[in-house]
DSSP file (Angstrom, degrees, kcal/mol; ACC not computed):
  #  RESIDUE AA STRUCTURE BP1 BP2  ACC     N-H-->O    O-->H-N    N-H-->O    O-->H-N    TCO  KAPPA ALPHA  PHI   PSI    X-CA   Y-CA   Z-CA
    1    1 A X              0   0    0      0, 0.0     2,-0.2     0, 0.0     0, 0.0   0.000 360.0 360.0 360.0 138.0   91.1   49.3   81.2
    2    2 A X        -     0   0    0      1,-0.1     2,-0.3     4,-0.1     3,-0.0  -0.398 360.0-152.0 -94.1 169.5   90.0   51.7   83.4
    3    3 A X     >  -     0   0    0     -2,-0.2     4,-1.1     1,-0.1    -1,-0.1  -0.493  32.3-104.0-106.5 170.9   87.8   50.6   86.6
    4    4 A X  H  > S+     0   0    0     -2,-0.3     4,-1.7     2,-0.2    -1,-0.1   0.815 120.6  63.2 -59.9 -43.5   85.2   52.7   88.4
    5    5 A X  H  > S+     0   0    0      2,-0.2     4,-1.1     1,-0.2    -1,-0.1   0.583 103.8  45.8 -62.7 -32.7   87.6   53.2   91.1
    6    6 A X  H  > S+     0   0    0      2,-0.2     4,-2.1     3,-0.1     5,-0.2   0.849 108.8  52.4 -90.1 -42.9   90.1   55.0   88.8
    7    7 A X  H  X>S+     0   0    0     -4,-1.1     4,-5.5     1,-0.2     5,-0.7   0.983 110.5  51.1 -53.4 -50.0   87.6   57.2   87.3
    8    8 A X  H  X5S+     0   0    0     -4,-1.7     4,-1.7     1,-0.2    -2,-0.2   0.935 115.5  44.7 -32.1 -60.4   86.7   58.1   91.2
    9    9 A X  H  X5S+     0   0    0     -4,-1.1     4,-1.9     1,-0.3    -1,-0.2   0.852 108.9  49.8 -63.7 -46.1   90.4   58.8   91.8
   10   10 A X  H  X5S+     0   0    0     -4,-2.1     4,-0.8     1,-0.3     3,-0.4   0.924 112.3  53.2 -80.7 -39.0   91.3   60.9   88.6
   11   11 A X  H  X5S+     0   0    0     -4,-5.5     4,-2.0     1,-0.2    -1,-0.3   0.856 109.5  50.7 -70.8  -8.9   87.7   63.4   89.5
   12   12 A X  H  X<S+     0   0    0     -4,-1.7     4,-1.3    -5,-0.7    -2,-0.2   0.976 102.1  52.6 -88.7 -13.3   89.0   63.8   92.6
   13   13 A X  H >X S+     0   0    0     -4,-1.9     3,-5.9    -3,-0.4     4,-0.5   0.916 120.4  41.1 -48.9-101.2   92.7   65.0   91.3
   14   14 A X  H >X S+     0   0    0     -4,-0.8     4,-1.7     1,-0.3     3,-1.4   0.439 109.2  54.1  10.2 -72.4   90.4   67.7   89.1
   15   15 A X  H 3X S+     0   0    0     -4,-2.0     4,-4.7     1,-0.3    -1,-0.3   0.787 116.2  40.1 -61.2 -33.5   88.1   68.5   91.8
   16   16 A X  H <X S+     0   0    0     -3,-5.9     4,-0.8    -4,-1.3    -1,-0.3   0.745 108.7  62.0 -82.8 -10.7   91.6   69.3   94.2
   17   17 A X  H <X S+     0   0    0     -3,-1.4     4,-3.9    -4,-0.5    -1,-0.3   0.929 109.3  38.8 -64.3 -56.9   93.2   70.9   91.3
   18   18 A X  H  X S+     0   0    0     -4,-1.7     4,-1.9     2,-0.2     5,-0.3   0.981 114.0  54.3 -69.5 -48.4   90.1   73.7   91.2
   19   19 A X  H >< S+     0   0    0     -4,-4.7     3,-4.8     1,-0.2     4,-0.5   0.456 106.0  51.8 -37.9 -95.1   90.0   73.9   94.8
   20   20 A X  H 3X S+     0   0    0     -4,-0.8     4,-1.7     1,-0.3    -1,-0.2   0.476 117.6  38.9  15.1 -70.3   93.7   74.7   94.9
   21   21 A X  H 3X S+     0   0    0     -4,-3.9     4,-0.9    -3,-0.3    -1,-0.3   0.719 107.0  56.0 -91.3   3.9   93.3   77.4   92.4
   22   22 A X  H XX S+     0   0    0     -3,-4.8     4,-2.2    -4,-1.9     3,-1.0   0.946 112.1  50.8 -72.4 -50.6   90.1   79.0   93.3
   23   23 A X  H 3> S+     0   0    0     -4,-0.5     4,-2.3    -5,-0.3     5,-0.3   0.752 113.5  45.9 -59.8 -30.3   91.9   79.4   96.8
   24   24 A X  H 3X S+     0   0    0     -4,-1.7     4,-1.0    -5,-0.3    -1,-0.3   0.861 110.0  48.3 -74.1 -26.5   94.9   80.9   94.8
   25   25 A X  H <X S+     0   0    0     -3,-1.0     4,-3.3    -4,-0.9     5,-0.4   0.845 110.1  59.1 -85.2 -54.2   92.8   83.1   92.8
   26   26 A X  H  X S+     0   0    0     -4,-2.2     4,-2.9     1,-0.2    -2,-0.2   0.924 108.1  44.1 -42.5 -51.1   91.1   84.1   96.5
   27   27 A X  H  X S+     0   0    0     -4,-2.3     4,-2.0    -5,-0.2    -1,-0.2   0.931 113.4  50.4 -87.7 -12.8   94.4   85.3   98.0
   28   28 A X  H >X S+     0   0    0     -4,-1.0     4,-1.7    -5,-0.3     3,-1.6   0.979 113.2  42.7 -67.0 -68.3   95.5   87.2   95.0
   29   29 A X  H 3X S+     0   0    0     -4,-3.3     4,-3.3     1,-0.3    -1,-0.2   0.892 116.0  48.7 -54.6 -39.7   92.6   89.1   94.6
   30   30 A X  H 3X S+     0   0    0     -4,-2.9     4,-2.6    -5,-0.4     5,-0.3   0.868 110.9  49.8 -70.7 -25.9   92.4   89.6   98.4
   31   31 A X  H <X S+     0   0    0     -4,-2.0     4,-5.3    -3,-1.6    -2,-0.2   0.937 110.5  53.7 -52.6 -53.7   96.5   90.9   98.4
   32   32 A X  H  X S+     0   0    0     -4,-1.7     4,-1.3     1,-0.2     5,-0.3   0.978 104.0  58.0 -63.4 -53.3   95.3   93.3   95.4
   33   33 A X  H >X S+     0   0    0     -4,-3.3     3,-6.2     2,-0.2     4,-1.4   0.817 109.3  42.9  -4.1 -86.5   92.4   94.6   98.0
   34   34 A X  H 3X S+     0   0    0     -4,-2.6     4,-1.5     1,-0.4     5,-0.4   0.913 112.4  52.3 -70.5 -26.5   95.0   95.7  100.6
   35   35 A X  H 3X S+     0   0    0     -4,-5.3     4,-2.3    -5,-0.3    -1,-0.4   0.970 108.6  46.1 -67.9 -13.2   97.2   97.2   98.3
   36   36 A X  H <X S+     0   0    0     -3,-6.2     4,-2.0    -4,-1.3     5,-0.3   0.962 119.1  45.7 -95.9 -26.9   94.5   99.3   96.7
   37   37 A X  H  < S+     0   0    0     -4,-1.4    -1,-0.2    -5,-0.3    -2,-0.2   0.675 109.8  53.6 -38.0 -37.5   93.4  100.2  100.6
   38   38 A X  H >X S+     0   0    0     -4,-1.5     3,-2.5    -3,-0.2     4,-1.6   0.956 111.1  47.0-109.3 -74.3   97.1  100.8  101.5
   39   39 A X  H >X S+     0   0    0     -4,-2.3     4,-3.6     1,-0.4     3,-3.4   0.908 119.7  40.9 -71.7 -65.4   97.3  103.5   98.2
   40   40 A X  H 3X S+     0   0    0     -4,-2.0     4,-1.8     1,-0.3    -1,-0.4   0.687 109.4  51.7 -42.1 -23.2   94.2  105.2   99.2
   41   41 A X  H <> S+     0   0    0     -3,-2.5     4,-0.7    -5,-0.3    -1,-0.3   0.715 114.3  42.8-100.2 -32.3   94.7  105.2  102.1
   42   42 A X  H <X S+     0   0    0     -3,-3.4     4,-3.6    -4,-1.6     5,-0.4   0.728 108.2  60.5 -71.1 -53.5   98.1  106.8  101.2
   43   43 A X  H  X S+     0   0    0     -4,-3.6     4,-1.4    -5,-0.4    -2,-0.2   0.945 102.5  56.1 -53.0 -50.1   96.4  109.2   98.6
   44   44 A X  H  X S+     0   0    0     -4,-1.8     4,-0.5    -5,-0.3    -2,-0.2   0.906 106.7  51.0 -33.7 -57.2   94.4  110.5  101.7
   45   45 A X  H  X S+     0   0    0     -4,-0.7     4,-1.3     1,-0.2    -2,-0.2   0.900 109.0  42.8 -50.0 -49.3   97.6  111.3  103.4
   46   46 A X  H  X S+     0   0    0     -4,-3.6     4,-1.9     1,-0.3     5,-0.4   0.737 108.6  65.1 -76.8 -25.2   99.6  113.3  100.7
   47   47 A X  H  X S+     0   0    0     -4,-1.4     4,-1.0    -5,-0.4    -1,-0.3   0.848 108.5  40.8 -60.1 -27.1   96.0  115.2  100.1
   48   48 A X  H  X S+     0   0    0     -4,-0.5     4,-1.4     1,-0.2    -2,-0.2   0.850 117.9  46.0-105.4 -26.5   96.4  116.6  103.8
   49   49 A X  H  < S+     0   0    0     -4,-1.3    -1,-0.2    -5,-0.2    -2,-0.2   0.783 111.5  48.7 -94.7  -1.8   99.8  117.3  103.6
   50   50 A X  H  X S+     0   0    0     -4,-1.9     4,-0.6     2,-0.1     5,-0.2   0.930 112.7  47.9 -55.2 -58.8   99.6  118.9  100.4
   51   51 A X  H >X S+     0   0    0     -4,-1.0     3,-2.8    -5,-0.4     4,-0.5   0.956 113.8  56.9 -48.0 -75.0   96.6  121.2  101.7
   52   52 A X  H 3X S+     0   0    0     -4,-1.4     4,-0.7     1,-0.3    -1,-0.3   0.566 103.5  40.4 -34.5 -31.2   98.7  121.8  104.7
   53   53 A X  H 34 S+     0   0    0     -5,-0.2    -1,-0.3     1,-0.2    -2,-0.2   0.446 113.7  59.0-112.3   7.9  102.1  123.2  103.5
   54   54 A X  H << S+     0   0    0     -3,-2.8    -2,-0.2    -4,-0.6    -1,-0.2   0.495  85.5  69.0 -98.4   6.1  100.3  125.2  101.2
   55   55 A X  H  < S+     0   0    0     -4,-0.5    -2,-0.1    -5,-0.2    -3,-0.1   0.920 100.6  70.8 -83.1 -16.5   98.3  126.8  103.9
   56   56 A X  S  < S-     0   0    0     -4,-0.7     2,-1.8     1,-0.1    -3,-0.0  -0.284 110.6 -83.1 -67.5 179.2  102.1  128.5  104.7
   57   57 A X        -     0   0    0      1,-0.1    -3,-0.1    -2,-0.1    -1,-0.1  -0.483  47.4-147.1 -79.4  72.4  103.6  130.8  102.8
   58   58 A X        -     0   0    0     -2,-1.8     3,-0.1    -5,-0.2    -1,-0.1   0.114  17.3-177.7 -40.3  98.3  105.5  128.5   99.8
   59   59 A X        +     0   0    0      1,-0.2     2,-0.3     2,-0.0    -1,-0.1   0.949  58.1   0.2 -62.0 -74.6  108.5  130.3   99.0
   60   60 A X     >  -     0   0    0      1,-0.0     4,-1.7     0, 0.0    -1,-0.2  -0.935  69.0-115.0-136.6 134.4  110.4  128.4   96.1
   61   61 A X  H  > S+     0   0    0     -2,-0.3     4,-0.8     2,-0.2    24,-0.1   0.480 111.3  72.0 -29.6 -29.7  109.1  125.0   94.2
   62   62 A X  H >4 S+     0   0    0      2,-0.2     3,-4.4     3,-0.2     4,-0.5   0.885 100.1  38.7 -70.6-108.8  112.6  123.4   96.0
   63   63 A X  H 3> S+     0   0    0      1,-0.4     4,-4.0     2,-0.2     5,-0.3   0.491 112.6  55.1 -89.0 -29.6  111.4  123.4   99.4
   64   64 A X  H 3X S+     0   0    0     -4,-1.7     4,-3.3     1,-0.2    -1,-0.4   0.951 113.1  41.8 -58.3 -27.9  107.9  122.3   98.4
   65   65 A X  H <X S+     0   0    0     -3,-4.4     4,-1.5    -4,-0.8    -2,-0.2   0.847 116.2  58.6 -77.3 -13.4  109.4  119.0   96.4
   66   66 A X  H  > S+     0   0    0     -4,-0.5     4,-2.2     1,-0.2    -1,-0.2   0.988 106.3  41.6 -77.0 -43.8  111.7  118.9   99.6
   67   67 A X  H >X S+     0   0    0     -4,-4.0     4,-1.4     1,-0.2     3,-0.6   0.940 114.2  50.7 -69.0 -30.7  108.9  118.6  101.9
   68   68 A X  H 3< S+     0   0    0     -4,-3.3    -1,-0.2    -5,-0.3    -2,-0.2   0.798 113.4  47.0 -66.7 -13.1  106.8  116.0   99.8
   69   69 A X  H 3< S+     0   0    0     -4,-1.5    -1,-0.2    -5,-0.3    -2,-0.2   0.676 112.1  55.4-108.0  -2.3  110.0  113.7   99.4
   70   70 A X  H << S+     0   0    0     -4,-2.2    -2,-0.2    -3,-0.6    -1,-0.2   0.819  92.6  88.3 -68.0 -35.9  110.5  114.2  103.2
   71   71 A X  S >< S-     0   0    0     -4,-1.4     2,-1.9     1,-0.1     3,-1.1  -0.349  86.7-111.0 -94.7-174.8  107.2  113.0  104.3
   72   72 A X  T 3  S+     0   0    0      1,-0.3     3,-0.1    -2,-0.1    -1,-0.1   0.002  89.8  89.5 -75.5  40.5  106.2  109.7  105.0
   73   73 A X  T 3   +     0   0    0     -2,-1.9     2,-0.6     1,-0.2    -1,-0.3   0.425  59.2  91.4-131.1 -13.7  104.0  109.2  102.3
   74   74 A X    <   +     0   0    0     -3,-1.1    -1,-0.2    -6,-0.1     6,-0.1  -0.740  46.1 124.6-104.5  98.8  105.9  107.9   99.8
   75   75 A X  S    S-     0   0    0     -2,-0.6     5,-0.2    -3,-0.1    -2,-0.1   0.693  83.3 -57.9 -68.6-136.8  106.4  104.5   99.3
   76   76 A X  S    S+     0   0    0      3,-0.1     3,-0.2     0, 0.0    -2,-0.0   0.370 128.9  59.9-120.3 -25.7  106.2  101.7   97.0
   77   77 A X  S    S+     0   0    0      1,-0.2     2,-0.5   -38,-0.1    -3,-0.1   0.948 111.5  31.3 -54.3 -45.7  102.0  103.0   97.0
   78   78 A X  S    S-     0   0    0     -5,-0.1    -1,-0.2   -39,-0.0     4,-0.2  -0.797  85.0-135.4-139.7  94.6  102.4  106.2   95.9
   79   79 A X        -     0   0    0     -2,-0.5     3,-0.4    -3,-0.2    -3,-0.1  -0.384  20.2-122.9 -72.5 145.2  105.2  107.3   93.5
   80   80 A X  S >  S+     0   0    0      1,-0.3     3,-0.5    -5,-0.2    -1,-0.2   0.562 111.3  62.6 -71.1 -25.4  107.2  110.4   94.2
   81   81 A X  T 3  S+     0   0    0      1,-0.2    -1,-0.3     3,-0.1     3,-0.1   0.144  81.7 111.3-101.3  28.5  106.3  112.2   90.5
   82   82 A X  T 3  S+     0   0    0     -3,-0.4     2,-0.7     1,-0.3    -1,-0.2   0.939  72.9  40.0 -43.1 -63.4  102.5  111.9   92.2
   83   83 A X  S <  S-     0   0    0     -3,-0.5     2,-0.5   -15,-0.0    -1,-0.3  -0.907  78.6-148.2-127.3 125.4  102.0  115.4   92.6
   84   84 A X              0   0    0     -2,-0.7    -3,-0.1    -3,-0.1    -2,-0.0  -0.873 360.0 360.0 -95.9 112.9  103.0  117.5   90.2
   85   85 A X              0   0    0     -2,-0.5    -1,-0.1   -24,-0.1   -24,-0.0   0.473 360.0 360.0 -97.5 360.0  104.3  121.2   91.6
């Protein structure tokens, strides 16, 4: 037979149960945040170096993909078949 004292016990298991995963739910959402901060932020970048090596004179479609897979701008954010030449 359950007591008062056990009922107490078993909402407070629950109660730590939600905490626990509202808090989990908190740092995921907040991880997906900086990544999407971290790809824009990245997206920004490849916009200005795009802009930039086209304000020279592009010879051949090779040396533009050479310089986008040289700079620093691709990562794990922003995959390499981004910009399409």
């Amino acid at each position: 037979m359950e007591t008062e004292e056990d009922r107490r016990e078993e909402k407070k298991k629950i109660y730590r149960r939600r905490l626990g995963s509202t808090k989990e739910k908190k740092m995921e959402e907040d991880r997906r945040e900086e990544k999407k901060r971290k790809f824009i932020d990245v997206v920004a970048i490849n916009a200005r170096l795009y802009e930039e090596y086209h304000k020279r004179e592009v010879k051949t479609a090779s040396d533009a993909q050479l310089f986008l897979e040289h700079s620093l701008c691709f990562d794990e954010y922003c995959p390499k078949d981004w910009i399409n030449l």
